[in-house]
FIFI-778844 format. One record per residue (C-alpha): x, y, z. Coordinates in steps of 0.2 Angstrom, whole numbers. Each point is the difference from the previous one (the first is absolute). Layout:
[[X; Y; Z]]
...
***
This chain:
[[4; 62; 153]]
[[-13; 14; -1]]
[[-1; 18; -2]]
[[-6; 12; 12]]
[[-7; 13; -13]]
[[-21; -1; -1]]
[[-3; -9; -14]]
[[-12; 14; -12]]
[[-12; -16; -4]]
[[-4; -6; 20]]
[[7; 11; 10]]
[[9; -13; 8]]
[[17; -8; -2]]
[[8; -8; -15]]
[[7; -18; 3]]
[[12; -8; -13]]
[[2; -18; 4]]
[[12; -13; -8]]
[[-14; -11; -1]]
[[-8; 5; -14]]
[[0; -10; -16]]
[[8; 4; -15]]
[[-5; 13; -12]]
[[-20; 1; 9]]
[[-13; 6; -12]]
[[-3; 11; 13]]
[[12; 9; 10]]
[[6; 15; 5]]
[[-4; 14; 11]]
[[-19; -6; 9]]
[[3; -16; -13]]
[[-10; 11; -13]]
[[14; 0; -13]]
[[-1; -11; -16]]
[[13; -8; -5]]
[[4; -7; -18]]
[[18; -7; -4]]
[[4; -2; -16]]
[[15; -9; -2]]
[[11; -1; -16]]
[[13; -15; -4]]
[[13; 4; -12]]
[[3; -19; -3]]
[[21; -2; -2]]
[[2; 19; -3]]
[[21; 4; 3]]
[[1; 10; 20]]
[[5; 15; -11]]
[[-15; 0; -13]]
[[-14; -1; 16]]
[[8; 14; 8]]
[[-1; 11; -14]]
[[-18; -7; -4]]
[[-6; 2; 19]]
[[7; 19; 0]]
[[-8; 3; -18]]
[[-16; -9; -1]]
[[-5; -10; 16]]
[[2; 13; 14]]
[[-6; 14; -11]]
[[-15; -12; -5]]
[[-5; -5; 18]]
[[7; -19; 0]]
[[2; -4; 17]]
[[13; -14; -3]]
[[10; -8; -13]]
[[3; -18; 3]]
[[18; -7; -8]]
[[4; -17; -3]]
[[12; -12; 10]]
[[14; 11; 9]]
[[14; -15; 6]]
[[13; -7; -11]]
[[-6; -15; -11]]
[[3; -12; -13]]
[[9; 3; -17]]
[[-13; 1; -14]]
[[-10; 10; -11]]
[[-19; -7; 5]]
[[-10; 10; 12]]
[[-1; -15; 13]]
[[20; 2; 2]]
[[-4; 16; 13]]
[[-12; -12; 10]]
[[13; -12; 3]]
[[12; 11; 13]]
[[20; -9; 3]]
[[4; 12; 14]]
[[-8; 16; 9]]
[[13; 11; -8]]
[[-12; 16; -9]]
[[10; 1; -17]]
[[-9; -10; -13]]
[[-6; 2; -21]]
[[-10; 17; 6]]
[[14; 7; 8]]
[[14; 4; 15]]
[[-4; 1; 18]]
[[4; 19; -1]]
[[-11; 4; -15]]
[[-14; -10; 10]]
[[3; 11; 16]]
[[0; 14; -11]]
[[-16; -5; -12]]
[[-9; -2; 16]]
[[5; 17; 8]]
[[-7; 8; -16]]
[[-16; -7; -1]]
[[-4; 3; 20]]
[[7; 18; -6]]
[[-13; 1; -11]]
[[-14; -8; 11]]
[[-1; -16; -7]]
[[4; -13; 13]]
[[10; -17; -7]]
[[-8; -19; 2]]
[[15; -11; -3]]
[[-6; -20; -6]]
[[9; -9; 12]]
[[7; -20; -3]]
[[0; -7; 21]]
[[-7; -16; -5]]
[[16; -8; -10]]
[[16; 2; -8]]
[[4; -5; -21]]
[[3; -18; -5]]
[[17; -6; -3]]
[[7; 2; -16]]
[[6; -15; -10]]
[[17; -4; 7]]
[[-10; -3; 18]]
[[-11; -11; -2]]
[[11; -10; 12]]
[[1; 5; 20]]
[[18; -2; 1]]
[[5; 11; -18]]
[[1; 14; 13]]
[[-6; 16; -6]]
[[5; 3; -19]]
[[-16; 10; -5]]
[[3; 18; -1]]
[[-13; 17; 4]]
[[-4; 13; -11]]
[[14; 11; 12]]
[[13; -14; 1]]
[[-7; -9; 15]]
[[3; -19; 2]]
[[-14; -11; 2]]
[[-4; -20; -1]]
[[-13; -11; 6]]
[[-8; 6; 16]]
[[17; 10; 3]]
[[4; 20; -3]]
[[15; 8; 2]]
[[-10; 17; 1]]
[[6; 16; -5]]
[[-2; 9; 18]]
[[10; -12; 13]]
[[-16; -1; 10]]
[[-10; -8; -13]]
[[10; -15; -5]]
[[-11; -18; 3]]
[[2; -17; 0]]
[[-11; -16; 0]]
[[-4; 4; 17]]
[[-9; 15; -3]]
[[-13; -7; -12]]
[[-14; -13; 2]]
[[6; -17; -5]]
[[-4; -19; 4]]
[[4; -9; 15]]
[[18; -6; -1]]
[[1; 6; -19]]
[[6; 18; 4]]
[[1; 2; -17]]
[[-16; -7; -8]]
[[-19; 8; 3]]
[[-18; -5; -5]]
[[-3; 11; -12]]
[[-16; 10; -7]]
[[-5; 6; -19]]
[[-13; -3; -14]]
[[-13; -8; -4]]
[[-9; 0; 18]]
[[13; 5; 13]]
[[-5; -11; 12]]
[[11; -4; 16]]
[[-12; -12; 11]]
[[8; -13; -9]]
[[17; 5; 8]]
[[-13; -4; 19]]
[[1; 20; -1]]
[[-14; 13; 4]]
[[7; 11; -12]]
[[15; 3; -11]]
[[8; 12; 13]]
[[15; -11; 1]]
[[3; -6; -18]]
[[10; 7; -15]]
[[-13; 9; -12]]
[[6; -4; -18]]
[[16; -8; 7]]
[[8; 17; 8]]
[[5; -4; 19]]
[[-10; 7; 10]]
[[5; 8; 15]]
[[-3; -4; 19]]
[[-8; 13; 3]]
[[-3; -7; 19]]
[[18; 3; 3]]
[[6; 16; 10]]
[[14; 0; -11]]
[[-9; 0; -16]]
[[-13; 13; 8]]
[[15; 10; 6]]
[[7; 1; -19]]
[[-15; 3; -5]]
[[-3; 14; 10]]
[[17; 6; -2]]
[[-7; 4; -18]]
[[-14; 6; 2]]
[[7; 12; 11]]
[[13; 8; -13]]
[[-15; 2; -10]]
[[-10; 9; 14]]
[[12; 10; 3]]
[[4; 6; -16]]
[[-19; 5; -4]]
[[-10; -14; -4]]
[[-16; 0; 7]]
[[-10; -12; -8]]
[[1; -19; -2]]
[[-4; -13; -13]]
[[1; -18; 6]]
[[3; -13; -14]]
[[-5; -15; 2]]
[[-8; 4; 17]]
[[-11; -17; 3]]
[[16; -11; -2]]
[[5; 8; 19]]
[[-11; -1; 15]]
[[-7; 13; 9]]
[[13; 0; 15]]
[[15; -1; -9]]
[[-7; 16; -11]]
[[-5; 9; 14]]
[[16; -2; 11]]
[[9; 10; -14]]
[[-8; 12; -7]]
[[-10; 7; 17]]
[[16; 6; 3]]
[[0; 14; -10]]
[[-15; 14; -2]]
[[-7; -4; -16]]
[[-13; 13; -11]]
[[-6; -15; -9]]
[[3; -19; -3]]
[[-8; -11; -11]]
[[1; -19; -6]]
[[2; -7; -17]]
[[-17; -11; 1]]
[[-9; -10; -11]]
[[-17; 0; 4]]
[[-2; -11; 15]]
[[-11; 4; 16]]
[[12; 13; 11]]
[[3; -9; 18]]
[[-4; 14; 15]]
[[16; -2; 7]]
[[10; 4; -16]]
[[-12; 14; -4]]
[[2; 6; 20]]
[[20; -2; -1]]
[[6; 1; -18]]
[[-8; 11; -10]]
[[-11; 3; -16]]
[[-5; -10; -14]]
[[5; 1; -18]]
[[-18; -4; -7]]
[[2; -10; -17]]
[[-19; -1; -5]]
[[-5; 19; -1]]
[[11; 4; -15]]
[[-10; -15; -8]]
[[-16; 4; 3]]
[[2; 16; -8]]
[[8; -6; -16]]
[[-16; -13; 2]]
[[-12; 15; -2]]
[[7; 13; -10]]
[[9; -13; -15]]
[[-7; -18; 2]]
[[-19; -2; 6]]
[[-13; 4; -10]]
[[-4; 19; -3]]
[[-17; -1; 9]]
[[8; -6; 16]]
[[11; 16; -2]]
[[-10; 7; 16]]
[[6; -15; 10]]
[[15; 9; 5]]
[[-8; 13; 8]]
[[-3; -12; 13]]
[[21; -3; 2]]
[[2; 4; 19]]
[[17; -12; 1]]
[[8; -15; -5]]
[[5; -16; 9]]
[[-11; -9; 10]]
[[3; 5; 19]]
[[11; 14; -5]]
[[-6; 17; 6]]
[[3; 13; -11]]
[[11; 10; 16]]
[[11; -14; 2]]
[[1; -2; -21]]
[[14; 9; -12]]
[[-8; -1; -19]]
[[13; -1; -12]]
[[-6; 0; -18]]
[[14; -12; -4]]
[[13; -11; 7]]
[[15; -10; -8]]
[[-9; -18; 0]]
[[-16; 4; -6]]
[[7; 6; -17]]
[[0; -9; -16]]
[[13; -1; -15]]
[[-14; 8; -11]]
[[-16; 11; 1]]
[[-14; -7; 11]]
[[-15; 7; 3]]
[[0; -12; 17]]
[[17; 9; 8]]
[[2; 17; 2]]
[[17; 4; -9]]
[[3; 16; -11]]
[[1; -8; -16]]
[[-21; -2; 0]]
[[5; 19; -2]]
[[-16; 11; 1]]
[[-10; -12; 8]]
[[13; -3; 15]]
[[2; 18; -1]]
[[-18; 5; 4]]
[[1; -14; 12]]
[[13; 9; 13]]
[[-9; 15; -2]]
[[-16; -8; 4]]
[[12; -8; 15]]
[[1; 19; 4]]
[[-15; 9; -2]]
[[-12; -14; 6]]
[[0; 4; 20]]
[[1; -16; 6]]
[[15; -7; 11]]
[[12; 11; 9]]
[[17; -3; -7]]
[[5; -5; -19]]
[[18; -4; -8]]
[[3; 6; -17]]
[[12; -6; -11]]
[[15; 5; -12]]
[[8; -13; -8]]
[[10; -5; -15]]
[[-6; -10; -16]]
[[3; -19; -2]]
[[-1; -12; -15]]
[[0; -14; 14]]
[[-5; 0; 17]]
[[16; -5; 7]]
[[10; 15; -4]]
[[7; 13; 8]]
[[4; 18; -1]]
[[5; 9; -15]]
[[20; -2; -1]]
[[-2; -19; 5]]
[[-2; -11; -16]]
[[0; -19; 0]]
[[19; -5; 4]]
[[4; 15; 10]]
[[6; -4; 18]]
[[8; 15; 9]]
[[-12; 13; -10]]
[[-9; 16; 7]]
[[-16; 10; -4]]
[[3; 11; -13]]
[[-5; 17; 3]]
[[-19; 7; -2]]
[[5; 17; -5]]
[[9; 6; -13]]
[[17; 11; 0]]
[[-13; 14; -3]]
[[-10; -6; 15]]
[[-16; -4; -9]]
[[-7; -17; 5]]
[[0; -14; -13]]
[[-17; -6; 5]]
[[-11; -8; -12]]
[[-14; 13; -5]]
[[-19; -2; 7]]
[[-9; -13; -9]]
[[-13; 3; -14]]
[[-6; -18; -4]]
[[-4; -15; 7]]
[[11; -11; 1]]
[[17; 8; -4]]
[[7; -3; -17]]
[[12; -16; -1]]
[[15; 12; 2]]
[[-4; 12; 13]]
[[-4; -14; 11]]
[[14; -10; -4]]
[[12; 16; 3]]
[[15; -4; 12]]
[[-1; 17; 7]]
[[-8; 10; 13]]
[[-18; 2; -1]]
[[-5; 10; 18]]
[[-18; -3; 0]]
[[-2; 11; 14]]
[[8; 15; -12]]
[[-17; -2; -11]]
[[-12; 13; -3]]
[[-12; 3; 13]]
[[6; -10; 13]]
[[9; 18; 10]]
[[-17; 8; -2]]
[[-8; -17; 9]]
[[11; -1; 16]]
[[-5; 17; 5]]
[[-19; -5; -4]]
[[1; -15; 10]]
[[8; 11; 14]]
[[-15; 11; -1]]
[[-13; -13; -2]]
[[5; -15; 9]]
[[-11; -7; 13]]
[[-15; 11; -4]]
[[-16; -7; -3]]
[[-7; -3; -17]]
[[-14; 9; -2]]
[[-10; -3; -17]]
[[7; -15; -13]]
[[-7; -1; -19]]
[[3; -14; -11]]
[[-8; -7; -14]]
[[-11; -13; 13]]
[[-7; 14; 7]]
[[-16; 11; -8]]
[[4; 18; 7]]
[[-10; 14; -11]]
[[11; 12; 5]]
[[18; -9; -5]]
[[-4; -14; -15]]
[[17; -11; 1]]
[[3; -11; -16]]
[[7; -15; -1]]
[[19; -2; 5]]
[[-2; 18; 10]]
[[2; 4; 19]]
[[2; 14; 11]]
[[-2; 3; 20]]
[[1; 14; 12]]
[[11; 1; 15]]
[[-8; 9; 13]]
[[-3; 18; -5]]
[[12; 5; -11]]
[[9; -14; -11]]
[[-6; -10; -14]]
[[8; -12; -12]]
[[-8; -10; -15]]
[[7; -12; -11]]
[[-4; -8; -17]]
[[7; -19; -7]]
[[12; -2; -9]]
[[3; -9; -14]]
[[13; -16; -3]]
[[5; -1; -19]]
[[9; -18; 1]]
[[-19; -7; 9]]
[[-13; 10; -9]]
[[-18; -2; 7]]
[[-18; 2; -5]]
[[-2; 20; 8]]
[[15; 5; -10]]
[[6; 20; 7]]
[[-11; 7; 11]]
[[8; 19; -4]]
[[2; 15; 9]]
[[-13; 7; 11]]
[[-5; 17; -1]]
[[-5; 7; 16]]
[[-9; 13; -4]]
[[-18; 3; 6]]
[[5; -14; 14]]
[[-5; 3; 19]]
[[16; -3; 9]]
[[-4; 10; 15]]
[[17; 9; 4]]
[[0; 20; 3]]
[[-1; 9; -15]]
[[18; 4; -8]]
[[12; -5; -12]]
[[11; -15; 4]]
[[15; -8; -5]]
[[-2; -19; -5]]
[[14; -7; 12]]
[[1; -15; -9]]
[[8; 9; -16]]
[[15; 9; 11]]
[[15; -8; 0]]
[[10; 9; 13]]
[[-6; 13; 10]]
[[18; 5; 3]]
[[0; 19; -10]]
[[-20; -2; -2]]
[[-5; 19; 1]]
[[-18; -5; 5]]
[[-7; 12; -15]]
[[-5; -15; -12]]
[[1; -17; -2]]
[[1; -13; -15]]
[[-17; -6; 2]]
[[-13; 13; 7]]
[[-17; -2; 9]]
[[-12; 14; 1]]
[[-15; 0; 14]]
[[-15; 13; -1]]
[[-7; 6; 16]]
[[-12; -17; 2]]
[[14; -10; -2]]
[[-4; -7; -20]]
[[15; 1; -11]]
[[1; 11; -13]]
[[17; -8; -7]]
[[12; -14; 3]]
[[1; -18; -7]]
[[6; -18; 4]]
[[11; -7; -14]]
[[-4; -18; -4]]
[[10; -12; 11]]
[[5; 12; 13]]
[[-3; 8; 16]]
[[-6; 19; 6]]
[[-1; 7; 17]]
[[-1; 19; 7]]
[[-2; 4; 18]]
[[-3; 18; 8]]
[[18; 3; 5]]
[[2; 2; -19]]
[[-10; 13; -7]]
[[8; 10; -11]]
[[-3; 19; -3]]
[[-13; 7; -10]]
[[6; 3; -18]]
***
């Protein structure tokens, strides 16, 4: 469709097309608009707790969307694999009912944070125990009472009961499939392109080339259209072909879709007809610079433009973390909150660095071992829920912004929430990337370079974003793995060039909210004389500092 009004920019006529791709850098009225998503995942939060937080702290903070884990009805159990093995389509599960879903989706689009749901299309939940055998029927049972066995589901809805015909399965064996798992997934021994059509870690795998499996399929992700979702995550994406995808979700108007990927070069067809990419190698690469490599190749990630080879940074999502790239410990090779202030300066970095468009935060809980699941489900717990993140006072029971590298034995090993995305600074960062985003760097100084007007230490950076941001940084420092520099220390700024319109500034990187921020002061300050040298403001040791022009405060 179009519009008739003269658009201010051409003088000529708007067009909006469907074509267009998801979330463009560039979009917009005469495509001059940056765009910057920031997305948040509030990793097996209860439907009721991530209302509350989208109506408290992501919409007032400016996330665009919160992504939730699994929605259908699966397994009993109290790991956090038990929500990506799905028994039925039914929408009541550990997080919550089908109506406090519908309504935790309405208060989040109510408070303009749209909703990405991580849908299971590829599979259903292996058989319990007792149905090991074909003919034992189906005496498993779903976290809502549904009735399941091997390659068989009652359902929970009517329409979304299935038997051995609907899933992929050997010639003449309806009940037995080639299947696919560790160490090399390979298939081709199967005389199979690809593993499209075997059981990935022995789940039966649906077949997906059957109108009646699409139909189902579509069936649910209609419901979850219609109720508000907007937004799309694909696990296990590259175990289903392009044509069997495509023919269910194309059906519905997405904002965004992307596919859990794991590094491999994206087909054209599957990035013309699917959808995004969740690139696994950025996050590394800058854990790689900031924590592991030595300090003197520090500037090296100044040169981070993306992450995966082939990927484009358009067609990318950047999570800082995902579920199996943890570790049962700290690790300075996998970015998990208990490296706390290392990992912390690394998502801010992740947001003040302009690279990329579009990012995924992350607010989880604490584990002792990496097969846990939420808080409220403890080893031998089958039918267990979330237990709550806020208190009866509603404060949030977060674990507080780390000071330290890594985190002390028990913080890390805390069976409670940690909402990584709640930590200082990271508020005040969205709205810098929003601002900054896509602008060219202007000037870098690092220690490799020999500037007489910014002299940059080792273990120091800073860079300026067009015309009116800049961010600088110092290493941290790991206590468990010292090394030879020791601390580097806080970096007084003052009698630097940094080349921003003289003012005094707040350091968004120190504001933890700007929800009630009155915009007179700030926890961290910067202050700019009229050659744009600073007169005040420091970097503290291990962390991150970044003021941009829409910040200025009043002169005191």
């Amino acid at each position: 469709t179009s519009s008739s009004t003269p658009s201010v920019a051409n003088q000529g006529t708007t067009v909006y097309s469907e074509l267009c791709e998801y979330q463009e850098p560039l979009a917009g009225e005469s495509g001059q608009e940056r765009r910057s998503p920031v997305f948040v995942k509030l990793w097996e939060w209860n439907y009721n707790d991530v209302a509350r937080e989208c109506q408290e702290f992501l919409g007032p903070n400016g996330v665009d969307a919160v992504q939730i884990s699994p929605v259908a009805e699966h397994i009993l159990g109290p790991n956090w694999w038990t929500k990506y093995q799905p028994v039925s389509l039914g929408l009541t599960s550990r997080s919550g009912t089908s109506e406090e879903l519908r309504s935790m989706v309405a208060e989040c689009r109510k408070a303009g944070v749209e909703v990405i749901v991580d849908v299971v299309l590829n599979h259903i939940a292996l058989p319990c125990h007792e149905a090991q055998y074909p003919e034992e029927g189906m005496p498993c049972t779903g976290w809502n009472g549904t009735r399941f066995g091997n390659r068989k589901t009652a359902g929970a809805r009517g329409w979304d009961a299935a038997g051995p015909e609907h899933f992929h399965h050997n010639q003449g064996t309806p009940y037995f499939n080639c299947g696919s798992g560790p160490p090399d997934f390979d298939c081709a021994r199967f005389g199979l392109p690809d593993c499209t059509y075997c059981d990935m870690y022995g789940m039966p795998d649906w077949n997906t080339g059957s109108q009646a499996v699409r139909d189902m399929h579509f069936r649910h992700l209609k419901e979850l259209h219609d109720m508000g979702v907007s937004m799309l995550r694909l696990d296990a994406a590259i175990y289903e072909s392009v044509p069997d995808l495509a023919a269910v979700i194309n059906r519905l108007p997405w904002d965004y879709v992307y596919q859990e990927w794991w590094g491999e070069y994206p087909p054209e067809e599957r990035s013309t007809y699917i959808g995004h990419y969740r690139d696994s190698e950025y996050r590394w690469k800058v854990a790689n610079s900031l924590a592991m490599l030595d300090p003197a190749r520090l500037p090296e990630v100044l040169d981070l433009k993306s992450g995966v080879f082939g990927l484009e940074p358009e067609h990318s999502l950047y999570p800082i973390t995902f579920v199996d790239a943890r570790t049962d410990q700290a690790d300075q090779r996998s970015t998990i909150y208990k490296n706390g202030l290392e990992y912390h300066q690394q998502q801010k970095f992740f947001l003040a660095w302009p690279a990329g468009v579009s990012v995924l935060l992350w607010g989880g809980f604490g584990w002792s071992n990496i097969r846990q699941g939420p808080p409220g489900c403890e080893e031998g717990q089958q039918a267990c829920r979330a237990a709550p993140v806020f208190d009866e006072d509603g404060a949030p029971q977060c674990l507080p912004t780390p000071t330290q590298s890594p985190l002390p034995w028990d913080a890390a090993n805390r069976r409670g929430w940690v909402c990584e995305h709640r930590w200082e600074g990271i508020a005040g960062l969205i709205g810098f990337r929003k601002a900054c985003r896509g602008l060219p760097i202007t000037q870098t100084w690092s220690s490799a370079q020999s500037d007489p007007t910014f002299h940059v230490n080792l273990g120091r950076l800073a860079w300026r974003i067009g015309e009116g941001c800049f961010a600088a940084l110092v290493r941290g420092h790991n206590e468990r793995l010292p090394l030879w520099f020791g601390q580097f220390g806080s970096w007084p700024l003052a009698g630097t060039y940094i080349g921003l319109p003289q003012g005094r500034y707040c350091d968004v990187a120190s504001l933890s909210t700007l929800q009630g921020w009155d915009r007179t002061s700030c926890p961290r300050e910067v202050v700019l004389d009229e050659h744009g040298v600073a007169i005040s403001g420091e970097v503290p040791d291990g962390d991150l500092l970044a003021i941009h022009v829409g910040t200025r405060l009043p002169d005191i």
